[in-house]
C-alpha positions in Angstrom: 15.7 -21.3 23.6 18.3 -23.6 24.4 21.0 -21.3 25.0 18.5 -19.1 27.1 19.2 -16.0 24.3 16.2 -13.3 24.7 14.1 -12.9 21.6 11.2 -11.8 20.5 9.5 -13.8 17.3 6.7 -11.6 15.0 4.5 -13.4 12.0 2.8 -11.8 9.6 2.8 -8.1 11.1 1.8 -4.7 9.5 4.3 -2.7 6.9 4.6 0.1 9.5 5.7 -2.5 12.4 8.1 -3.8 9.8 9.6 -0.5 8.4 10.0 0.6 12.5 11.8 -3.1 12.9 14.2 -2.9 10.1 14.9 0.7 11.3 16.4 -0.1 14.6 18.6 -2.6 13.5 21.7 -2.0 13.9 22.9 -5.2 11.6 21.2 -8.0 9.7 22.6 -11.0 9.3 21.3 -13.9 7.3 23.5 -17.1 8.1 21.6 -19.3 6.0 23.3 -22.8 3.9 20.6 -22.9 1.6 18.0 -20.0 1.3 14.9 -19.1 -1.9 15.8 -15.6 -1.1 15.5 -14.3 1.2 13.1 -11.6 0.8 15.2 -10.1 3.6 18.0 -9.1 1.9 15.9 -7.0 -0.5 13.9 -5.6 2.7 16.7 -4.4 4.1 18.6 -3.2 0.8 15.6 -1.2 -0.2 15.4 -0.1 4.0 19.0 0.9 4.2 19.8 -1.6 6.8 22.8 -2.9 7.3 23.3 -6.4 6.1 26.0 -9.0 5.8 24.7 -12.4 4.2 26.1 -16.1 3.2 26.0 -16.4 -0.5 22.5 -17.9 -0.6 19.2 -16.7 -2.7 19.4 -13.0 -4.3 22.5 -12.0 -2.2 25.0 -11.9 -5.5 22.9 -10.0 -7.1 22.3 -7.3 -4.1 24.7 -7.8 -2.0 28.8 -6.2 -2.5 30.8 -8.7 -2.2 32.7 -7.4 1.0 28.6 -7.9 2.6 29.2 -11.9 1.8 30.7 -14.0 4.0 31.3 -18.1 3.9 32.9 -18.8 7.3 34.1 -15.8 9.3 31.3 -13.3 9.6 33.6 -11.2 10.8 35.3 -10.6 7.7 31.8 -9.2 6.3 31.5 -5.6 6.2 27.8 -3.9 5.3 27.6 -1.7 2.0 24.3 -0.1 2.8 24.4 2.4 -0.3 25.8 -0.7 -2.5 22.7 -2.8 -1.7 20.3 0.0 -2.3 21.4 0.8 -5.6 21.2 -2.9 -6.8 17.7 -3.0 -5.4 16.5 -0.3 -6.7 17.7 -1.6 -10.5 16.5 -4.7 -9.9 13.4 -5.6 -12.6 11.5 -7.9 -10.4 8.0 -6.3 -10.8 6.5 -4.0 -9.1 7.2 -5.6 -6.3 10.5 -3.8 -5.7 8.7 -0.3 -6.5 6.2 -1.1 -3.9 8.8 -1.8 -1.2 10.8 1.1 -2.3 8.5 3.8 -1.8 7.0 2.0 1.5 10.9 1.8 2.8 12.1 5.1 1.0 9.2 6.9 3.3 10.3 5.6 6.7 13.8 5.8 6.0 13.3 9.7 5.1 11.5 10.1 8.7 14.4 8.0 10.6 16.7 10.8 8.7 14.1 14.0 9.7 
């Protein structure tokens, strides 16, 4: 707000509002020091969105190392089919199933 840089803020909004958001991103970027995981970086993994992250939370595990950056983010470059195979192995319940076949389906319509 300070900086007078248009945004637009959503809380707790539907899955189909959230599948149409991470769709028309052209890049996410989580800048975070410290971070519990974001939840974001698998949302966007299992969504096929591009991502670059600091080395916070889950992004090791997800993330390909080129998608990790500490200082310049411009050294970062998105692995979109890197992230999305990680995701996909990932054993975190059925939570990542879920997400996975809610992203899988709007990411197959973006394609169509």
């Amino acid at each position: 707000n300070s900086l007078n840089i248009p945004f637009h803020y959503f809380e707790m909004i539907n899955t189909a509002t959230l599948n149409e958001l991470y769709n028309i991103l052209d890049l996410y970027i989580v800048s975070s020091r410290i971070e519990g995981g974001p939840q974001a970086i698998l949302e966007c993994a299992i969504s096929k969105t591009p991502i670059v992250s600091t080395d916070v939370g889950i992004a090791g595990e997800v993330l390909h190392q080129k998608s990790i950056f500490k200082n310049q983010i411009n050294d970062a470059k998105p692995n979109i089919e890197f992230a999305y195979k990680k995701a996909e192995k990932l054993e975190l319940s059925n939570l990542i199933r879920k997400y996975s076949s809610m992203f899988e389906t709007i990411y197959q319509t973006r394609i169509n």
